[in-house]
FILUM-53525 format. One record per residue (C-alpha): residue in one letter; x, y, z; residue number from 1. Coordinates in steps of 0.05 Angstrom, whole numbers, plus 32768, in hexadecimal, padded with zeros to 4 digits. Example, Ala and Ser with C-alpha at 12.3 -4.5 7.8 and 13.67 -1.06 7.14 Angstrom:
residues 2
<r code="A" xx="80F6" yy="7FA6" zz="809C" pos="1"/>
<r code="S" xx="8111" yy="7FEB" zz="808F" pos="2"/>
//
This chain:
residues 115
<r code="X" xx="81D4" yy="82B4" zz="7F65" pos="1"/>
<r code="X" xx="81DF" yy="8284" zz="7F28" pos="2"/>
<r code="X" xx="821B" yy="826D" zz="7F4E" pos="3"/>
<r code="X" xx="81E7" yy="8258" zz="7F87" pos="4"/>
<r code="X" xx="81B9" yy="823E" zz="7F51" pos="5"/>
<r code="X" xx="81F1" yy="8212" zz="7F3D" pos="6"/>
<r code="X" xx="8200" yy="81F4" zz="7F74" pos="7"/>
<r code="X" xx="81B7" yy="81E5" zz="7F8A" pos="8"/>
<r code="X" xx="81B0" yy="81BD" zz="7F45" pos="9"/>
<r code="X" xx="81E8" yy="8193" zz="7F56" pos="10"/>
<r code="X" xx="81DB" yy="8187" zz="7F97" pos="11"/>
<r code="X" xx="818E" yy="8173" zz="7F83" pos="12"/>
<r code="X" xx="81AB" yy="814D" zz="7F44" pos="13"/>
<r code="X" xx="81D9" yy="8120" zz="7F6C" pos="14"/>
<r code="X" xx="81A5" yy="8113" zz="7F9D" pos="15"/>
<r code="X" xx="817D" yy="80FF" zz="7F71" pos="16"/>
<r code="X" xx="81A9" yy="80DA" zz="7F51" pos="17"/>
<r code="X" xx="81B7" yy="80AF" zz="7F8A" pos="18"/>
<r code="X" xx="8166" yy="80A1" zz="7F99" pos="19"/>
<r code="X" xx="815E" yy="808C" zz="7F58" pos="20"/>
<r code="X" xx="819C" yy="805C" zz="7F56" pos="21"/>
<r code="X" xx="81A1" yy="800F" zz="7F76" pos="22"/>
<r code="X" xx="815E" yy="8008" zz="7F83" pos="23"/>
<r code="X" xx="8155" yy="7FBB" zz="7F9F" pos="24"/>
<r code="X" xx="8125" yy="7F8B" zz="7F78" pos="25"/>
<r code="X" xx="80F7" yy="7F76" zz="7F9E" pos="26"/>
<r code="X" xx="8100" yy="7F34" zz="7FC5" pos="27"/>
<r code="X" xx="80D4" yy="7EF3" zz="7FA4" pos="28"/>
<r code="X" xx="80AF" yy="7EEC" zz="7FE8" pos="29"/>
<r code="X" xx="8099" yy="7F38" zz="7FE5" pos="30"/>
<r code="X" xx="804D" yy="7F49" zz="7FBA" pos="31"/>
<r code="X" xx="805E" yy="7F7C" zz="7F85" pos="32"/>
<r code="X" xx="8048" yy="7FB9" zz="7F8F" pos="33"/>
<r code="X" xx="800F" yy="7FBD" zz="7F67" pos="34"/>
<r code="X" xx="7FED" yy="7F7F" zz="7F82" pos="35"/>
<r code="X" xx="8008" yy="7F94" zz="7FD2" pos="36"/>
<r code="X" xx="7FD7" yy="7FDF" zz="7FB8" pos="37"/>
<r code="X" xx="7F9B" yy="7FA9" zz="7FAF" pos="38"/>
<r code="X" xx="7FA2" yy="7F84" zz="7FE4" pos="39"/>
<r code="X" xx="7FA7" yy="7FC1" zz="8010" pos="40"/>
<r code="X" xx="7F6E" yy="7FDB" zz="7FFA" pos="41"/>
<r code="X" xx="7F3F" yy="7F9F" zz="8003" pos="42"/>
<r code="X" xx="7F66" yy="7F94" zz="804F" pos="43"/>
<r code="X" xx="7F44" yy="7FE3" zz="805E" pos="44"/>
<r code="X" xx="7F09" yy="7FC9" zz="8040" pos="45"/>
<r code="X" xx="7F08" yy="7F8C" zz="806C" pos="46"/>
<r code="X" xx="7F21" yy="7FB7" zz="80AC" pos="47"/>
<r code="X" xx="7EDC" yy="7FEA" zz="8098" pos="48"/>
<r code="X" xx="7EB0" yy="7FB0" zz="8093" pos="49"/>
<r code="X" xx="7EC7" yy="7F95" zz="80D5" pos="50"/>
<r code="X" xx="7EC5" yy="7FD8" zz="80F8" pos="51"/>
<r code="X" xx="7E7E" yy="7FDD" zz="80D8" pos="52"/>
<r code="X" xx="7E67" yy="7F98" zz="80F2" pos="53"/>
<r code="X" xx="7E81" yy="7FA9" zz="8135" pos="54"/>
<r code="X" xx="7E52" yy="7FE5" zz="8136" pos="55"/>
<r code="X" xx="7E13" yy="7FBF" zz="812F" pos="56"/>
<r code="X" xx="7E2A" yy="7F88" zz="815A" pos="57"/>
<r code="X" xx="7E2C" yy="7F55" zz="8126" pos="58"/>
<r code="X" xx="7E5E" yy="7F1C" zz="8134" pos="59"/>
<r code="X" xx="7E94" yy="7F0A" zz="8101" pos="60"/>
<r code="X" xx="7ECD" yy="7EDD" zz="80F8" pos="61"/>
<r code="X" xx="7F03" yy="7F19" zz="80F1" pos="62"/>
<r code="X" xx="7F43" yy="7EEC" zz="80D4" pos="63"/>
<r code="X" xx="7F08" yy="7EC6" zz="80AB" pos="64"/>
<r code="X" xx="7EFC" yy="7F01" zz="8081" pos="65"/>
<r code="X" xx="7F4C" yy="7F17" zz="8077" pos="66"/>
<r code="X" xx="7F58" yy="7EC9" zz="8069" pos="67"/>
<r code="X" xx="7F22" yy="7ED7" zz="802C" pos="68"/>
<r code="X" xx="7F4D" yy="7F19" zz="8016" pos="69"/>
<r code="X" xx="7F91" yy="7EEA" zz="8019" pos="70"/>
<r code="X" xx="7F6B" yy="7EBB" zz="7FF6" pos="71"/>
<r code="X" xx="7F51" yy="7EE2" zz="7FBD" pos="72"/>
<r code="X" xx="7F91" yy="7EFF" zz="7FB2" pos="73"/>
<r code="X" xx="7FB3" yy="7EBD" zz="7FB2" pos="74"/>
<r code="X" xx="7FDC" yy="7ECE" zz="7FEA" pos="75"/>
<r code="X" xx="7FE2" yy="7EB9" zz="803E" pos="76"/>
<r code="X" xx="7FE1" yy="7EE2" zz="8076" pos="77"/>
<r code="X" xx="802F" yy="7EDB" zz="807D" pos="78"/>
<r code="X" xx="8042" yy="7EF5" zz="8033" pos="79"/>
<r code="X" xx="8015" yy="7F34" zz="8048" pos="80"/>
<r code="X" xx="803A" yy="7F3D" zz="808D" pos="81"/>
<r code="X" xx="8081" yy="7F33" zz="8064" pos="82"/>
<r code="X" xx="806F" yy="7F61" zz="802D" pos="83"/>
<r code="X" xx="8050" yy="7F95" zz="805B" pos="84"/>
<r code="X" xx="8089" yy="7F9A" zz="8084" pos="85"/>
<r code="X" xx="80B6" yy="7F9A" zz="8046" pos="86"/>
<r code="X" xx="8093" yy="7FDC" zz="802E" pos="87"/>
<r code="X" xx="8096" yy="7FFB" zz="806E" pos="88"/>
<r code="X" xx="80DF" yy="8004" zz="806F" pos="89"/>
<r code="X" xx="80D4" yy="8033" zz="8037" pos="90"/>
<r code="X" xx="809F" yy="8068" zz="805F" pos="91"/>
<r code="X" xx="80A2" yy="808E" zz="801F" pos="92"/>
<r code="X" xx="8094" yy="8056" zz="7FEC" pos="93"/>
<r code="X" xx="805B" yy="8038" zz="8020" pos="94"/>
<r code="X" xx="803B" yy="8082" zz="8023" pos="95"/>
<r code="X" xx="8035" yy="8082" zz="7FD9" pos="96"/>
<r code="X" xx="8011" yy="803F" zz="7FD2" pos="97"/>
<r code="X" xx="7FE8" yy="8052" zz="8011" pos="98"/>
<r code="X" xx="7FCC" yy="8093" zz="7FE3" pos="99"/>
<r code="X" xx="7FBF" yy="8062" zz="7FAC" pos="100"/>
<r code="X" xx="7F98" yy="8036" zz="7FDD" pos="101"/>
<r code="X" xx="7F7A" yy="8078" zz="7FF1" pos="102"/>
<r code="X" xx="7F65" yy="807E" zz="7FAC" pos="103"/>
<r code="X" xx="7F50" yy="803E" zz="7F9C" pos="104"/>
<r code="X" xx="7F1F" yy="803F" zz="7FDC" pos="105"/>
<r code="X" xx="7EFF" yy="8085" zz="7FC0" pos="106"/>
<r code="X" xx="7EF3" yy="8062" zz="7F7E" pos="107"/>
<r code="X" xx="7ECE" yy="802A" zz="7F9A" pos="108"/>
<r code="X" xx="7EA7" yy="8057" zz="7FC3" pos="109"/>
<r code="X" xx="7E8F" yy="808A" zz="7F85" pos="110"/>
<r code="X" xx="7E89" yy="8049" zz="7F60" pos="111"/>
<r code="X" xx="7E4E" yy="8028" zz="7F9D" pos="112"/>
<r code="X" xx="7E36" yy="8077" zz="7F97" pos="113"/>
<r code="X" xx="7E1E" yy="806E" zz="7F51" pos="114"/>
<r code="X" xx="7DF2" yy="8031" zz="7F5F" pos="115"/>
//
């Protein structure tokens, strides 16, 4: 049995191990991962309010209001597309800031609860 337990420890150590190691910087043209959380959040945000509009039949300019999210975030439309599609080749990483956006959205909304 502690045989076992040995060998489970290693195998879990070097795996480990070798997640942890080489991890690549990320490229210039890529948002850091912080700001790429923000940004996501205010793009569900924008997708809600659009989806909301639609309902009552209001008309909006849809790539109006994302070009205002790009904008406040100093960023265009095509650093978004690159940088989303950078953090989608890591489903695992992308999940994780996903949650956070997750978060961040259920902040706002107990934060527009308590006015």
């Amino acid at each position: 049995m502690i045989d076992q337990l040995k060998y489970f420890l290693i195998i879990a150590l070097t795996f480990w191990l070798m997640s942890c190691g080489g991890k690549d910087e990320i490229p210039a043209e890529v948002i850091p991962k912080e700001k790429m959380i923000d940004v996501m959040t205010e793009i569900e945000l924008t997708q809600a309010l659009i989806k909301l509009k639609y309902s009552t039949q209001d008309t909006i300019n849809e790539q109006q209001i994302f070009n205002e999210v790009y904008t406040d975030f100093d960023i265009s439309e095509e650093k978004f597309n690159v940088s989303i599609t950078y953090y989608c080749k890591d489903p695992k990483l992308l999940m994780n800031m996903y949650i956070k956006v997750m978060e961040n959205l259920t902040k706002k909304q107990s934060e527009q609860q308590r006015k």
